[in-house]
C-alpha positions in Angstrom: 17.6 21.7 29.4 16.4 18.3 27.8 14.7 19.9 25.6 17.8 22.5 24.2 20.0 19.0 24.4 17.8 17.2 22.4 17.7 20.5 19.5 21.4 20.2 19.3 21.2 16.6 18.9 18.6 17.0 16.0 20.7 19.7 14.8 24.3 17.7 15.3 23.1 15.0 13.0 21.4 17.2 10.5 25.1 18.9 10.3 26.5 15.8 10.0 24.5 14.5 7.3 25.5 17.8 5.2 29.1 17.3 5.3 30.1 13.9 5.3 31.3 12.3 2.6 28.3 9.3 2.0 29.9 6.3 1.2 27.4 4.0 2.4 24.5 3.9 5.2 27.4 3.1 8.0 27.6 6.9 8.3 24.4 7.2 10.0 25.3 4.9 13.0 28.8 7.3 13.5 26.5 10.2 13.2 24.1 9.2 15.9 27.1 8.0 17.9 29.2 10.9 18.0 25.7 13.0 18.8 25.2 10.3 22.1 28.5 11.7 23.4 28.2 15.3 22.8 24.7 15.7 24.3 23.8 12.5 26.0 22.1 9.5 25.0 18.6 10.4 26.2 18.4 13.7 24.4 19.7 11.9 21.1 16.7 9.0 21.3 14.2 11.4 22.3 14.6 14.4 19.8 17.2 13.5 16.7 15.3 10.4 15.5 13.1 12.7 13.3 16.4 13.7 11.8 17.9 10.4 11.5 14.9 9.0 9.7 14.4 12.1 7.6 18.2 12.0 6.3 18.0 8.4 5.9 15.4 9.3 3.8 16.5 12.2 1.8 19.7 10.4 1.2 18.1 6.7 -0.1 14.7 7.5 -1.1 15.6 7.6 -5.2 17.2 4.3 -4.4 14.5 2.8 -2.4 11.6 3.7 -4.5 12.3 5.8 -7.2 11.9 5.0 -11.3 14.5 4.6 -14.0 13.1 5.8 -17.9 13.2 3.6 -20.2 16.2 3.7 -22.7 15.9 6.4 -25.7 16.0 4.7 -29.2 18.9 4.6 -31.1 17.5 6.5 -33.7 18.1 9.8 -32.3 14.2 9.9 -31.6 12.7 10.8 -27.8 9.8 8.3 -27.8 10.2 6.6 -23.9 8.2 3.5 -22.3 8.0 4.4 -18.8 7.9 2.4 -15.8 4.5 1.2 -14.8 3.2 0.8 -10.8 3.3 -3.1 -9.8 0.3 -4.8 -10.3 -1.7 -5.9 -7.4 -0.7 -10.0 -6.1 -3.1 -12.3 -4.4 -2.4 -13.5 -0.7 0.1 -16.6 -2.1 1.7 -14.1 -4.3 0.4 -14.6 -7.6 -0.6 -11.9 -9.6 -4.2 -10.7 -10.0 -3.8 -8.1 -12.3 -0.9 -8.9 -15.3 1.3 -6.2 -16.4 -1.7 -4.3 -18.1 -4.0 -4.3 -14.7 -5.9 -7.2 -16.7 -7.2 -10.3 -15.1 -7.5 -13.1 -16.1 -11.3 -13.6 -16.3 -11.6 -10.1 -17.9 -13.0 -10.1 -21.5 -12.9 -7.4 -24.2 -15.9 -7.3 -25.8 -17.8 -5.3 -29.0 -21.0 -5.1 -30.9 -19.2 -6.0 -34.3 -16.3 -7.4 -35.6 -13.6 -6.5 -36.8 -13.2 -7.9 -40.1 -12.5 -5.2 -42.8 -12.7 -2.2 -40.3 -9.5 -0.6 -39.6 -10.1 -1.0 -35.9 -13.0 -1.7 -33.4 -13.3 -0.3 -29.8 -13.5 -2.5 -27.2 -15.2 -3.0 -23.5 -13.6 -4.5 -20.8 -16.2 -6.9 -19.3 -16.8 -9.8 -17.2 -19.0 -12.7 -18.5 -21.5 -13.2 -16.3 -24.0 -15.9 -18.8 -22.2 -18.5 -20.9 -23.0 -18.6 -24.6 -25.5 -21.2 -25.6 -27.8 -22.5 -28.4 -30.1 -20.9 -26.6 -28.6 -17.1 -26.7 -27.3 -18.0 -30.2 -24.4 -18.3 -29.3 -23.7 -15.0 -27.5 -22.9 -14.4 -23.8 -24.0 -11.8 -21.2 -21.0 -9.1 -19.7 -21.0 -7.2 -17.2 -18.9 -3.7 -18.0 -16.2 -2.4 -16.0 -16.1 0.9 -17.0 -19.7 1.9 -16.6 -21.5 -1.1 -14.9 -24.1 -1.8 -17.7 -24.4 -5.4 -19.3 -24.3 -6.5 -22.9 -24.9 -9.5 -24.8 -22.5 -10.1 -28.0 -20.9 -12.8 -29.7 -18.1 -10.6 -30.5 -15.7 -11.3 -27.1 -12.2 -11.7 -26.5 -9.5 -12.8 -24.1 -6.2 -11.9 -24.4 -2.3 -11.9 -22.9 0.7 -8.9 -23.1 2.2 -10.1 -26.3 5.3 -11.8 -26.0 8.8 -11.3 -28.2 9.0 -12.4 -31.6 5.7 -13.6 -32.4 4.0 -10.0 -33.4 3.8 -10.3 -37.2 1.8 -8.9 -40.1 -1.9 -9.0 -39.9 -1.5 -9.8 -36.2 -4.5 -9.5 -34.4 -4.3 -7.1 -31.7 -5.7 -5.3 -28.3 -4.3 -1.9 -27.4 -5.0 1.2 -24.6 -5.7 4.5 -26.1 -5.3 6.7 -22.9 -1.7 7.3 -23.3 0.9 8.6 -26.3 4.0 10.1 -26.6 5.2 11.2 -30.0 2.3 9.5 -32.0 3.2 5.8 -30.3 0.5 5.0 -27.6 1.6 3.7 -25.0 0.6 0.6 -22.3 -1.6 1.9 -19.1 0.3 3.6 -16.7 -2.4 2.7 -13.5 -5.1 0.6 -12.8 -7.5 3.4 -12.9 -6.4 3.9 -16.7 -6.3 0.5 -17.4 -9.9 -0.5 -16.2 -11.2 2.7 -16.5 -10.0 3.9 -20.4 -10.4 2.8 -23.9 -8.9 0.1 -25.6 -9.5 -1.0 -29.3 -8.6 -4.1 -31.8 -6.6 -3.4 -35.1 -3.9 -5.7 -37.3 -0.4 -4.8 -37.4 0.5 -3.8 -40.9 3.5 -2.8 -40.3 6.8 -4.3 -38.0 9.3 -3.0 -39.4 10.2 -0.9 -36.9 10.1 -3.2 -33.9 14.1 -2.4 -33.0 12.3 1.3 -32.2 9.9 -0.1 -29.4 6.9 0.1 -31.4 4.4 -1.6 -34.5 2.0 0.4 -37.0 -1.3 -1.5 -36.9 -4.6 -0.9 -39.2 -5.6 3.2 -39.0 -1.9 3.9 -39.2 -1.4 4.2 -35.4 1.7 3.5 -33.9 1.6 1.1 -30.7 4.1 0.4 -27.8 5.4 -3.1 -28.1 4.5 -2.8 -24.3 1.3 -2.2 -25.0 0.2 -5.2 -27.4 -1.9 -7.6 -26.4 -2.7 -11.0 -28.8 -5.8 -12.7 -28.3 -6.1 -16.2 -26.7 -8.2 -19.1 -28.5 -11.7 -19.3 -27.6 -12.7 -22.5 -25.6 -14.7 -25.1 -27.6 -18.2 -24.9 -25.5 -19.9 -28.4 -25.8 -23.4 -26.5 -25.3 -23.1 -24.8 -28.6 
């Protein structure tokens, strides 16, 4: 008998969540309520809190955890930014990964330069030996994506560019993994992020920064999400 009480408890809310009018999560408690005095309190705690939690769910889940696209450009065209996962924070609540799953005591680091080459791919690395007179001035890394080390003189740190200062023959890093319509776009995961390509070019091109995006060296389009400007290199007394 418990057990047929508690199925029409389950089944009482379930009904009710179908046909009421949701106006707010209020509804649930009169649900629940009116089930307690149809088929007894017992059977209700027992067997329709499965149902309760379930509608709850099925009713607030979008709001709770769901993702809004970005805004489509005013220029009729269908290229979207969308929402990224929230990047890992530290025990006191400070980031360890920025927007872009980088950290800061990641470097990007080549074999060349870029100097008159349209672009250069880059490794994300960790220095793990300082540059010195000694090494001529290059430093050992230690590379994310494969494990392997590396010594070059060609490294750089970097930050998620900021508004207004990306201009014309700006310097800067960009992930390859992802595009939509031409325009590639920031990483998506920290799996991509740490695990994909990223290269160096120079914007040659802003002038369409009111459609989300900049043409650099190569004539690739780039997400203004997904621009990253390069930081100053320390002055290291040892060199």
């Amino acid at each position: 008998m418990l057990k047929h009480n508690g199925i029409n408890a389950a089944f009482f809310v379930l009904m009710t969540f179908c046909t009421a009018q949701i106006a707010s999560a209020g509804w649930f408690d009169n649900a629940v309520e009116g089930a307690k005095e149809r088929v007894g309190t017992r059977a209700v705690d027992e067997a329709a809190d499965g149902a309760y939690e379930a509608a709850k769910d099925a009713a607030f889940g979008k709001e709770k955890g769901g993702t809004q696209g970005a805004q489509q450009p005013s220029d009729g065209t269908t290229f979207r930014e969308p929402e990224r996962h929230r990047p890992a924070a530290g025990l006191a609540g400070e980031a360890i990964d920025d927007d872009h799953f980088i950290q800061k005591d990641d470097y990007f680091v080549s074999t060349t330069a870029l100097e008159k080459n349209p672009y250069i791919y880059v490794s994300l690395a960790k220095m793990v030996t300082e540059p010195s007179a000694r090494s001529k001035g290059e430093a050992e890394f230690f590379k994310v994506t494969d494990g392997s080390k590396m010594w070059s003189k060609h490294y750089y740190q970097s930050r998620i560019a900021r508004d207004g200062e990306i201009r014309l023959g700006t310097q800067v890093m960009a992930f390859e993994g992802r595009t939509d319509e031409s325009v590639y776009l920031a990483p998506e995961t920290k799996e991509e992020a740490r695990g994909g390509s990223w290269f160096l070019a120079k914007v040659t091109d802003a002038s369409d920064l009111y459609r989300g995006y900049v043409t650099v060296s190569g004539n690739y389009k780039i997400s203004l999400k997904n621009l990253r400007v390069l930081l100053p290199k320390p002055v290291r007394p040892s060199l």
